[in-house]
NUVOFI-7395 format. One record per residue: residue number from 1; chain; x negated, y negated, z of N, C-alpha, C, O in turn. Coordinates in pm, 1 decimal, padded with zeros to 6 digits. Layout:
NUVOFI-7395
(NUM,"A",(X,Y,Z),(X,Y,Z),(X,Y,Z),(X,Y,Z))
...
//
This chain:
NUVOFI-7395
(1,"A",(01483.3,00771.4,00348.1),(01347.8,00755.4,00298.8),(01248.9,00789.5,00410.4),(01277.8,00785.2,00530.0))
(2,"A",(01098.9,00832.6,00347.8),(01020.5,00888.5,00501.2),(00963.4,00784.8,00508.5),(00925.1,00725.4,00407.7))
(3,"A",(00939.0,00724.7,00672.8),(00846.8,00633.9,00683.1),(00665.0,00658.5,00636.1),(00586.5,00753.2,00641.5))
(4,"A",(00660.0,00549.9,00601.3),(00490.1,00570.7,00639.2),(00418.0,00450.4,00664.1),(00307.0,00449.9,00611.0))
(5,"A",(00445.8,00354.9,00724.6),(00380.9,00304.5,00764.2),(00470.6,00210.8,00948.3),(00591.9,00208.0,00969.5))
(6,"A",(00379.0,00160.7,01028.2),(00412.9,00129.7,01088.8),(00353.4,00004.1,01126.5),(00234.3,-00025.9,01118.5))
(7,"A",(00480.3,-00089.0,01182.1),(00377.5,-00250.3,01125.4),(00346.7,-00317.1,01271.6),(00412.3,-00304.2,01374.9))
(8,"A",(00259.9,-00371.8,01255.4),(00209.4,-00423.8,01398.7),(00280.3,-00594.4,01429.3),(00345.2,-00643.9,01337.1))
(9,"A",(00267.3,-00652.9,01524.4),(00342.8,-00796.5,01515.7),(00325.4,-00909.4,01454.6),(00410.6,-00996.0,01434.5))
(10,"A",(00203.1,-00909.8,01421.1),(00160.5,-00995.2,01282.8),(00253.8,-00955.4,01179.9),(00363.6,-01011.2,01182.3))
(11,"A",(00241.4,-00908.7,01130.9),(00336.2,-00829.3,00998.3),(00480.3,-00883.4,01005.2),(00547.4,-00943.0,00920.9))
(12,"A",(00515.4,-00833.1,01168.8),(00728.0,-00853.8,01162.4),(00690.7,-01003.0,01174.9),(00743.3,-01064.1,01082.0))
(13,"A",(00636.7,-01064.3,01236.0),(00661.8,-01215.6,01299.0),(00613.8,-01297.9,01145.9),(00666.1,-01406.2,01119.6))
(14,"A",(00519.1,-01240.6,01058.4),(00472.3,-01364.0,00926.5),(00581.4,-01398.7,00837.0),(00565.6,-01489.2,00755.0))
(15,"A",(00698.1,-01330.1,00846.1),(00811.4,-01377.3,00761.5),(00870.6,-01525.8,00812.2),(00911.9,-01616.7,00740.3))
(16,"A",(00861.2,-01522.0,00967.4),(00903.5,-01652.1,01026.7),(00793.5,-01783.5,01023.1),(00829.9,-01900.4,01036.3))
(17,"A",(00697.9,-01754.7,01009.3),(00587.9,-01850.5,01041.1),(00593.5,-01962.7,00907.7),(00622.8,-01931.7,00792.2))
(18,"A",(00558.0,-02098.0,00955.8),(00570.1,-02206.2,00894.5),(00529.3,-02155.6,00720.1),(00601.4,-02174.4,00622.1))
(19,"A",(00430.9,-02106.9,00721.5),(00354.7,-02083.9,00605.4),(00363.5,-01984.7,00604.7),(00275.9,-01941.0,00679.2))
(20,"A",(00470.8,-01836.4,00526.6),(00444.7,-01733.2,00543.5),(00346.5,-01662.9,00425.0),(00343.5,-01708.1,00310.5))
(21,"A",(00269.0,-01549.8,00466.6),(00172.1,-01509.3,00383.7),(00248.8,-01426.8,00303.8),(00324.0,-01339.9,00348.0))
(22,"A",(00224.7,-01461.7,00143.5),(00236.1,-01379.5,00042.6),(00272.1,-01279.2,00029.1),(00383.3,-01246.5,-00012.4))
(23,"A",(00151.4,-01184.7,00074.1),(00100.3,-01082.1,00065.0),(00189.0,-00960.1,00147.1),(00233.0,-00850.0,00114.0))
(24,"A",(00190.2,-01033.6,00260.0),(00269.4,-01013.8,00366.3),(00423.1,-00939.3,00318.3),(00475.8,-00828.1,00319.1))
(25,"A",(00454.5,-01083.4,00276.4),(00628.1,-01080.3,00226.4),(00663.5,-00976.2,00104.1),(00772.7,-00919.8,00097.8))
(26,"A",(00539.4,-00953.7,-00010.1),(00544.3,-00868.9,-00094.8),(00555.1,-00749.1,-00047.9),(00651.4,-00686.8,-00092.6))
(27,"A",(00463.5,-00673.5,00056.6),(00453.5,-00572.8,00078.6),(00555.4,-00533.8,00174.0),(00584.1,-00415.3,00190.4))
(28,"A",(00618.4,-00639.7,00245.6),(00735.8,-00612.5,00310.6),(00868.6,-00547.3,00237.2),(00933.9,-00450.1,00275.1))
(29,"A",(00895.9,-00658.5,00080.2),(01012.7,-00630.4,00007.7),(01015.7,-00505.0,-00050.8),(01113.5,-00430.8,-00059.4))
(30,"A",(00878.2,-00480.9,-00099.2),(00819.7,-00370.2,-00154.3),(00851.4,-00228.5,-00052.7),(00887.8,-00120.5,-00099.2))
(31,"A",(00841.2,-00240.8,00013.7),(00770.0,-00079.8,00177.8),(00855.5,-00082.3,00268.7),(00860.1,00002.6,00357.8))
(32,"A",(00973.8,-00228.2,00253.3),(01006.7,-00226.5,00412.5),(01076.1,-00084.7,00437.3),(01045.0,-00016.9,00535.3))
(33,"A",(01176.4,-00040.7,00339.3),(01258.9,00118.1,00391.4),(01173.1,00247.2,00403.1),(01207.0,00365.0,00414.1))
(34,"A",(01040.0,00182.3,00396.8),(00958.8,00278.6,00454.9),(00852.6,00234.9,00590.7),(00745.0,00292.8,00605.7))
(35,"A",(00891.8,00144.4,00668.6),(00819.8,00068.7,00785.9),(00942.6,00096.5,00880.4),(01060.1,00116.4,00849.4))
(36,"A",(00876.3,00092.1,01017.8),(00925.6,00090.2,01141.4),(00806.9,00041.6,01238.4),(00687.4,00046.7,01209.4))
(37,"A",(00867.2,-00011.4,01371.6),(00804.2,-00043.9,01469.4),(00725.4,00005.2,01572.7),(00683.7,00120.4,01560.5))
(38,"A",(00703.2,-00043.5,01648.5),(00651.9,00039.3,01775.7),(00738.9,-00018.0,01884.5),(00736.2,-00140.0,01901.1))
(39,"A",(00817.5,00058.9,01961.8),(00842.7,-00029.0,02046.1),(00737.0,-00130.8,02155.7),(00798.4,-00216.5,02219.4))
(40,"A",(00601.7,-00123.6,02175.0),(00531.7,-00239.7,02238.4),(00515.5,-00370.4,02171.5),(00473.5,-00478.4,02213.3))
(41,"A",(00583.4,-00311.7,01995.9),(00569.2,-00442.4,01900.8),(00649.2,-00512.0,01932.4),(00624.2,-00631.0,01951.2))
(42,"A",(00833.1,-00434.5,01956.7),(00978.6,-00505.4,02004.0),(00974.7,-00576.9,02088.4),(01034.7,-00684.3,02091.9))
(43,"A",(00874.0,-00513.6,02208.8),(00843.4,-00602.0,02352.4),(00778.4,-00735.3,02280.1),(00857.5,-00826.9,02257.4))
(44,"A",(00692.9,-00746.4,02256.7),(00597.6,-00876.2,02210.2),(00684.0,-00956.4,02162.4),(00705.7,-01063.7,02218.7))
(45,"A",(00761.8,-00912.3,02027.9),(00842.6,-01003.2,01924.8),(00953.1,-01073.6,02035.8),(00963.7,-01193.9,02059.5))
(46,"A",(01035.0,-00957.6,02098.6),(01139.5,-00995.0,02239.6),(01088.7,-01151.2,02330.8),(01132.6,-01263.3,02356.6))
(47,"A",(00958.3,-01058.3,02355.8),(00879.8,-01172.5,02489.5),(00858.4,-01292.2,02398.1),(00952.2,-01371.6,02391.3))
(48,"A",(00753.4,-01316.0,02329.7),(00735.7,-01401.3,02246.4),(00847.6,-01501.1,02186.3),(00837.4,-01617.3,02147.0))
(49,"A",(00972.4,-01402.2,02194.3),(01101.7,-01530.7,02149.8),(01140.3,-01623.8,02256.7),(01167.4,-01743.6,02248.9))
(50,"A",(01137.0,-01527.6,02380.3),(01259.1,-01578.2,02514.6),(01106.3,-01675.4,02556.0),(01149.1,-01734.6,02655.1))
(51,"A",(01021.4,-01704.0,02546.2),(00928.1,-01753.3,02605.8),(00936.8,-01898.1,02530.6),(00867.8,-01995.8,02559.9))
(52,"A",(01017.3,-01893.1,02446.9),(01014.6,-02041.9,02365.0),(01132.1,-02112.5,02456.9),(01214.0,-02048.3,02522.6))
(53,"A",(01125.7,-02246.4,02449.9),(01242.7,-02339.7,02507.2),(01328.7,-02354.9,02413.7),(01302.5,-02386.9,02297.8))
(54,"A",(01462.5,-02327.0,02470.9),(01570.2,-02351.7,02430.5),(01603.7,-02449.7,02296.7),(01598.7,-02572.3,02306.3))
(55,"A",(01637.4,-02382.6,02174.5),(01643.6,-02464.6,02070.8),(01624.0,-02420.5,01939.9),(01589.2,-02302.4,01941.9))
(56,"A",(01633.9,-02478.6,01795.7),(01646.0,-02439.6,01666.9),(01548.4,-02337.6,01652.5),(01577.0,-02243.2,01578.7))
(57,"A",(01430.6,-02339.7,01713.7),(01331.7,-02260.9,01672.9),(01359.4,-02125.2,01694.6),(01356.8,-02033.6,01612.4))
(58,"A",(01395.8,-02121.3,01856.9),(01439.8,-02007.2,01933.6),(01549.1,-01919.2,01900.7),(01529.8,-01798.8,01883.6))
(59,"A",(01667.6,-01974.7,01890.4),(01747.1,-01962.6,01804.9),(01720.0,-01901.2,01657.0),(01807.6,-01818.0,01633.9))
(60,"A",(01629.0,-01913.5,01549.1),(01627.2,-01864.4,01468.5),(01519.8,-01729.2,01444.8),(01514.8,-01645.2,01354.9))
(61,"A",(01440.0,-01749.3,01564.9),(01375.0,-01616.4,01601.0),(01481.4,-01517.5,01630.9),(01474.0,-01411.4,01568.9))
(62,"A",(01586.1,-01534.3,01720.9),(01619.9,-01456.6,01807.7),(01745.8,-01383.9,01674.8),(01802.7,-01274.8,01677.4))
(63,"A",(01751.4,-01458.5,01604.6),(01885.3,-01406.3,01510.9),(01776.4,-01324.1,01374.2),(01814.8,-01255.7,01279.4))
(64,"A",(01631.5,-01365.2,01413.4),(01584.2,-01312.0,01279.6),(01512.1,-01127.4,01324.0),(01479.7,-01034.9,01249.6))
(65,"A",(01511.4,-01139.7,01464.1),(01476.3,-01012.3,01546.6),(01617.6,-00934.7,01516.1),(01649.2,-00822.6,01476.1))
(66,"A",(01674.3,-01034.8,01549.7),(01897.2,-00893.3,01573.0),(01937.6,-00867.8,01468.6),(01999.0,-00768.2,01430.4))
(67,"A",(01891.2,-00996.3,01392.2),(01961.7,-00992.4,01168.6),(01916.8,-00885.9,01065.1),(01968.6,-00811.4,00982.0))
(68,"A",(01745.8,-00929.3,01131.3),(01630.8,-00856.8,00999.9),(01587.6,-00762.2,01123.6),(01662.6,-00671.2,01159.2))
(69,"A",(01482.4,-00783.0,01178.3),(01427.0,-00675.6,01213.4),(01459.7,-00590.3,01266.8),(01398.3,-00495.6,01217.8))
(70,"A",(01566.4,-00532.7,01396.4),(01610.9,-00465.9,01492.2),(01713.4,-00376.9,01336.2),(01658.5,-00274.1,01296.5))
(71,"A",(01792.7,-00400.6,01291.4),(01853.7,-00381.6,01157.3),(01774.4,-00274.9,01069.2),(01806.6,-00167.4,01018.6))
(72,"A",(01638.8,-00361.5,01072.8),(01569.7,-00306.6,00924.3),(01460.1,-00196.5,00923.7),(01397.8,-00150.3,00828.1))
(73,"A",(01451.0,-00157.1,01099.2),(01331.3,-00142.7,01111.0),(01338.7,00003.2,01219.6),(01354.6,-00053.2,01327.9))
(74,"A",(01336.5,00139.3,01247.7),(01309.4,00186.9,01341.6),(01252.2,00171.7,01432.0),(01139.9,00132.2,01401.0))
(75,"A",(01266.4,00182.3,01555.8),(01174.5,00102.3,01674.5),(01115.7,00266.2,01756.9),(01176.0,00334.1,01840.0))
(76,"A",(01027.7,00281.1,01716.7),(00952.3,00424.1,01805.4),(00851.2,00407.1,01916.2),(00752.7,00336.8,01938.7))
(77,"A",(00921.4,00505.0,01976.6),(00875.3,00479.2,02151.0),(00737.2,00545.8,02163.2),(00674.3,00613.1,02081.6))
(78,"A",(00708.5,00508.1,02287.1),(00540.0,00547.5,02326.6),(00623.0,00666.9,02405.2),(00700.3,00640.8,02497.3))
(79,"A",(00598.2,00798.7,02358.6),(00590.5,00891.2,02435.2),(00501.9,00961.9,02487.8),(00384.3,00925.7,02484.9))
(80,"A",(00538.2,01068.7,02542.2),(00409.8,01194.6,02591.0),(00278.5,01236.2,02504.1),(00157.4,01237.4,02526.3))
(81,"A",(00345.5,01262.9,02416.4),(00233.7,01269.0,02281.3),(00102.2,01120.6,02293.3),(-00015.1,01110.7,02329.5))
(82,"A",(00203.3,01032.4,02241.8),(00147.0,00890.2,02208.9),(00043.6,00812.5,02356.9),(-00036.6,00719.1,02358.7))
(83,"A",(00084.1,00885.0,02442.1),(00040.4,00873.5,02598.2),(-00103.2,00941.4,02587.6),(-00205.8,00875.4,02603.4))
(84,"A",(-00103.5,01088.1,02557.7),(-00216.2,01168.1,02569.2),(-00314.2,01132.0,02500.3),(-00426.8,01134.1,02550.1))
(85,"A",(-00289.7,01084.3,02349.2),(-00393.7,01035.1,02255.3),(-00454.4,00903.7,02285.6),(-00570.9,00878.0,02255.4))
(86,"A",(-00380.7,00826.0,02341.4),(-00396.9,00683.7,02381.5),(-00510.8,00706.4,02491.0),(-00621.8,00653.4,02496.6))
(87,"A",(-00441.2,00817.7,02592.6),(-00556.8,00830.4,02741.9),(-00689.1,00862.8,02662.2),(-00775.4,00775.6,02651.8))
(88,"A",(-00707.8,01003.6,02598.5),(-00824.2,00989.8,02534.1),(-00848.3,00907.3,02459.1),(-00970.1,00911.0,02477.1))
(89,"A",(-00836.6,00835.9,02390.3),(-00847.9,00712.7,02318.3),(-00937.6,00623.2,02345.4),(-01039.1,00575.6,02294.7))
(90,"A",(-00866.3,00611.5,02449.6),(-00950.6,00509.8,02587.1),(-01018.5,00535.0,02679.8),(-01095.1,00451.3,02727.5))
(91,"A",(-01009.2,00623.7,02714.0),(-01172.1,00694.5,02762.0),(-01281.3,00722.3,02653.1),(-01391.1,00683.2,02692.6))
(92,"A",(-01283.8,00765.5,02556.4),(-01383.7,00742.9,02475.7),(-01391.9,00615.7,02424.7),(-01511.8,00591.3,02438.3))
(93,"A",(-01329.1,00495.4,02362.6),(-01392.8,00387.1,02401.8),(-01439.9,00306.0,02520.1),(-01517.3,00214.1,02493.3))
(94,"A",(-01403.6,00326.0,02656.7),(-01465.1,00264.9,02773.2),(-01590.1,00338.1,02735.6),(-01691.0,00271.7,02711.7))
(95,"A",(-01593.4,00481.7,02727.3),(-01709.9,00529.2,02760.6),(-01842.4,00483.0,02634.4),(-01959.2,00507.5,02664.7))
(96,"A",(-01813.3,00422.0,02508.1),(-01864.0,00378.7,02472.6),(-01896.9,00186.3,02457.1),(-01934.0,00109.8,02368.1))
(97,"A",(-01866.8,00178.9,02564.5),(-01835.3,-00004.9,02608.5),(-01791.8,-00079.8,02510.1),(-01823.0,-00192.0,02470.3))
(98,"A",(-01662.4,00052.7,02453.4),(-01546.4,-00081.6,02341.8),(-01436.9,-00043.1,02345.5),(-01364.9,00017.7,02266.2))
(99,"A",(-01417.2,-00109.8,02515.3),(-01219.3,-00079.6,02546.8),(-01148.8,-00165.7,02459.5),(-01214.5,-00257.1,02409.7))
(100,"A",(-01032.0,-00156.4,02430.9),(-00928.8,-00212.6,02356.9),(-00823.0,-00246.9,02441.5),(-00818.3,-00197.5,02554.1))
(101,"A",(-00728.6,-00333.3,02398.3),(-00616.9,-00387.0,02437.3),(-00537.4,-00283.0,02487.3),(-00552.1,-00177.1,02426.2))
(102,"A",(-00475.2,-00281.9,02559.7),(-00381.6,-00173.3,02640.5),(-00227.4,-00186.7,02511.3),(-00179.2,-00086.0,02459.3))
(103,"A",(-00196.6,-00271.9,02494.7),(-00077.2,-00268.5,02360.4),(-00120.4,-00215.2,02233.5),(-00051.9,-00145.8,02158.3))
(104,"A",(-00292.4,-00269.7,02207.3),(-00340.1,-00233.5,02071.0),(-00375.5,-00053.1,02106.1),(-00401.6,00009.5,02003.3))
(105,"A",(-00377.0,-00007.2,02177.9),(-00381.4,00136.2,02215.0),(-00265.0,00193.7,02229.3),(-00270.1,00316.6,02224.2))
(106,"A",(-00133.8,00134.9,02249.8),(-00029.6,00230.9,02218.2),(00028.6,00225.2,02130.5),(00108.2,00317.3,02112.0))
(107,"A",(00020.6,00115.9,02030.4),(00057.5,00105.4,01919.2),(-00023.6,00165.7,01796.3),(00049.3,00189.4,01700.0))
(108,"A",(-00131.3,00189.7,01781.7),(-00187.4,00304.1,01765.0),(-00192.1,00449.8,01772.1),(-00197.9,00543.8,01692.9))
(109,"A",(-00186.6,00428.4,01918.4),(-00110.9,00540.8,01921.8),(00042.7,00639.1,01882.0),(00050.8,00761.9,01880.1))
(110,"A",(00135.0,00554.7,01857.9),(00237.3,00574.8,01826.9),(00210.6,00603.3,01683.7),(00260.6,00700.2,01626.4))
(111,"A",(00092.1,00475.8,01597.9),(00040.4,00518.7,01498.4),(00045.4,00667.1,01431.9),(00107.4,00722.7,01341.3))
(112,"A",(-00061.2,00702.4,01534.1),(-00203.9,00868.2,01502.7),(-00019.8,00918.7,01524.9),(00033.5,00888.3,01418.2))
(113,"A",(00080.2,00976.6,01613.7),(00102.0,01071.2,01644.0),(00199.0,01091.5,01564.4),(00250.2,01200.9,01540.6))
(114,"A",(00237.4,00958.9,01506.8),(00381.9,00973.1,01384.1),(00332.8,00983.4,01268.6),(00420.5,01001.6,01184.1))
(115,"A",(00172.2,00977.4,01206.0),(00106.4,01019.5,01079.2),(00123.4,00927.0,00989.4),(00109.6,00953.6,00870.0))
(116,"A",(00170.3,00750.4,01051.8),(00157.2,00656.6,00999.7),(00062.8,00591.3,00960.5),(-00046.9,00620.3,01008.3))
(117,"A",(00069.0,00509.3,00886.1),(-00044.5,00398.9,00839.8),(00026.2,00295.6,00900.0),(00146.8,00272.2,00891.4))
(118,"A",(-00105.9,00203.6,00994.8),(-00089.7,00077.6,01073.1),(-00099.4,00000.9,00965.0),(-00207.0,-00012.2,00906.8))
(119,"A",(00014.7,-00060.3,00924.3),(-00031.5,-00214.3,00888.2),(-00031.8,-00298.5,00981.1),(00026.4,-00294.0,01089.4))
(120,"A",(-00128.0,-00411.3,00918.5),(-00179.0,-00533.2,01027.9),(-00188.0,-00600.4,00952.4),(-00166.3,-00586.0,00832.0))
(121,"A",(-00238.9,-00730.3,01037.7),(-00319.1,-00845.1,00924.9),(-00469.1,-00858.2,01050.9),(-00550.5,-00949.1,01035.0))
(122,"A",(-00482.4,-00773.5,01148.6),(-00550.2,-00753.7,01217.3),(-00666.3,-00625.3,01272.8),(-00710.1,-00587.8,01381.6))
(123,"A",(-00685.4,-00583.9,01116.3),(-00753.0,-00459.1,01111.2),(-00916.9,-00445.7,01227.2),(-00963.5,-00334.6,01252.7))
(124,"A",(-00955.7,-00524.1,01260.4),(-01035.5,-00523.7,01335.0),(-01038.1,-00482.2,01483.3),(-01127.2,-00433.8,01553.1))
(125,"A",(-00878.0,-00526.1,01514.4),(-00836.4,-00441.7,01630.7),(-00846.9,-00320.2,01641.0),(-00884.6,-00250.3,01735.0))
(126,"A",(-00799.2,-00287.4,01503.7),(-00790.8,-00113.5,01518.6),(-00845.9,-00029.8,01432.7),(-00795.1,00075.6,01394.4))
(127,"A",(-00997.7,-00094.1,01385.7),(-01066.4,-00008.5,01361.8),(-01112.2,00111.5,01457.3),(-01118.9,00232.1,01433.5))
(128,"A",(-01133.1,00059.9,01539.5),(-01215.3,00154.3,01656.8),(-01124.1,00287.2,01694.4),(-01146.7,00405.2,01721.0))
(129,"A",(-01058.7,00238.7,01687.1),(-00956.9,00393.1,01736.5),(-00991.9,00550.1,01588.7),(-00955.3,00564.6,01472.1))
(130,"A",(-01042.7,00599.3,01645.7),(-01032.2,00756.7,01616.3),(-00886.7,00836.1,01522.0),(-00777.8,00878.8,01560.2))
(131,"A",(-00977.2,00824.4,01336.5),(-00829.0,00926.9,01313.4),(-00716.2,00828.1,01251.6),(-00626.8,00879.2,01184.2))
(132,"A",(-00717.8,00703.6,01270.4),(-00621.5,00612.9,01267.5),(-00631.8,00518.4,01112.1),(-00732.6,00448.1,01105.4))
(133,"A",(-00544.0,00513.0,00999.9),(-00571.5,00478.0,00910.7),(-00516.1,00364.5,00906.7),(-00396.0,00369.6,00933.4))
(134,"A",(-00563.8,00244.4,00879.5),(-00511.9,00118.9,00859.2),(-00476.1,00028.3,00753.0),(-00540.1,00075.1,00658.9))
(135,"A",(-00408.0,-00081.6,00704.8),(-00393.4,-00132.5,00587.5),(-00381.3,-00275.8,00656.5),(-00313.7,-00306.9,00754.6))
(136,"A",(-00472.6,-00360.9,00571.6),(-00433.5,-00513.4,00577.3),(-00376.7,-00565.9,00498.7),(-00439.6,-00596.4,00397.4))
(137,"A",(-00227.8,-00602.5,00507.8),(-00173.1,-00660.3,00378.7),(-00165.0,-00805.2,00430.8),(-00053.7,-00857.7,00435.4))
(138,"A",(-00267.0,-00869.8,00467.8),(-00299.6,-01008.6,00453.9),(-00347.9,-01045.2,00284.1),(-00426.3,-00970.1,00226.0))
(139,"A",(-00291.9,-01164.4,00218.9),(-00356.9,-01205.6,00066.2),(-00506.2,-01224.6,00104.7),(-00591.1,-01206.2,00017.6))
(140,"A",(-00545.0,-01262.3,00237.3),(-00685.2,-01289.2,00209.4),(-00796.1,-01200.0,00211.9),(-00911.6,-01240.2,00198.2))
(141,"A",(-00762.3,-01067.9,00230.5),(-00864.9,-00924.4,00239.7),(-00709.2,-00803.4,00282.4),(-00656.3,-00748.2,00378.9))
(142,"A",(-00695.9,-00817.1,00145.9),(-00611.9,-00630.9,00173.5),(-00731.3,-00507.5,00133.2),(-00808.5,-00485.5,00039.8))
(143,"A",(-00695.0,-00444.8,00262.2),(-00829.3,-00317.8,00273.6),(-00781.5,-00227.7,00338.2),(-00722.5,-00258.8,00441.7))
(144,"A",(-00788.9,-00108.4,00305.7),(-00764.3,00043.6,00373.9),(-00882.0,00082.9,00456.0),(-00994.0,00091.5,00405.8))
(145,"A",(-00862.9,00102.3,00557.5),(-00970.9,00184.6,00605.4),(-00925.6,00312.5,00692.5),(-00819.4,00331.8,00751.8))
(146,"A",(-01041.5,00394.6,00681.1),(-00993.0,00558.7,00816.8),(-01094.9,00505.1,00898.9),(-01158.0,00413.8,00845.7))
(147,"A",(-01128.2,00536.0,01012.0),(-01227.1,00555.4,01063.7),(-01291.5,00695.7,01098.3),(-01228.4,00775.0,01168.1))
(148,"A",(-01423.1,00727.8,01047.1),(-01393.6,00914.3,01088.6),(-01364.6,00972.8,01166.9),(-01341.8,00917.8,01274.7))
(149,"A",(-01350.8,01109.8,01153.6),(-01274.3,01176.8,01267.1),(-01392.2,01216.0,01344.0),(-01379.2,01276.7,01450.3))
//
């Protein structure tokens, strides 16, 4: 199946969370054989597990990263491409005094260069980026946006 979308860490991590969102889980069961990662997302989900203390919780992160996600999900790297768009990226937002997150810029980037749609539940991050089409599949505001080119 072709991917098209690529999900940011909100997205992989809301299946685990106490209260998982709806919306979330629908569009997951629905899209997942068409979603993959970024690898700066793998880093986060990775870091974010081993950073917990030892125990049930940790433990069921770490089997739900190796079970479900690592399994379910292509993990695509920040390359040369994803590097160049990112540098300009970010020089035109410094130069307009609205730098972004150094992760929320390569994950984006990996975005623009694989012709994905970012899902989030954090579209505000990545409005600003240039070219980059986004989807919030949060239940509480699902919204598409481009930003122009």
């Amino acid at each position: 199946m072709k991917l098209v979308y690529l999900l940011d860490t909100g997205i992989v991590s809301a299946p685990m969370s106490k209260t998982p969102d709806p919306g979330i889980l629908e569009h997951l069961d629905k899209l997942g054989p068409e979603c993959a990662i970024a690898a700066p997302v793998w880093h986060e989900l990775t870091y974010g597990s081993r950073r917990l203390p030892k125990g049930k919780r940790r433990t069921a992160l770490e089997a739900y990263l190796r079970d479900v996600v690592h399994r379910s999900f292509p993990i695509l790297s920040y390359d040369e491409a994803a590097a160049a768009w990112h540098g300009e990226e970010r020089a035109r937002l410094e130069a307009q005094g609205r730098p972004a997150p150094f992760v929320d810029g390569q994950v984006a980037a990996i975005a623009h260069v694989h012709g994905l749609v970012l899902a989030t539940t954090n579209d505000k991050d990545f409005v600003r980026f240039k070219g980059l089409t986004i989807e919030n599949w949060s239940t509480r505001r699902i919204r598409s946006k481009t930003e122009p080119t």
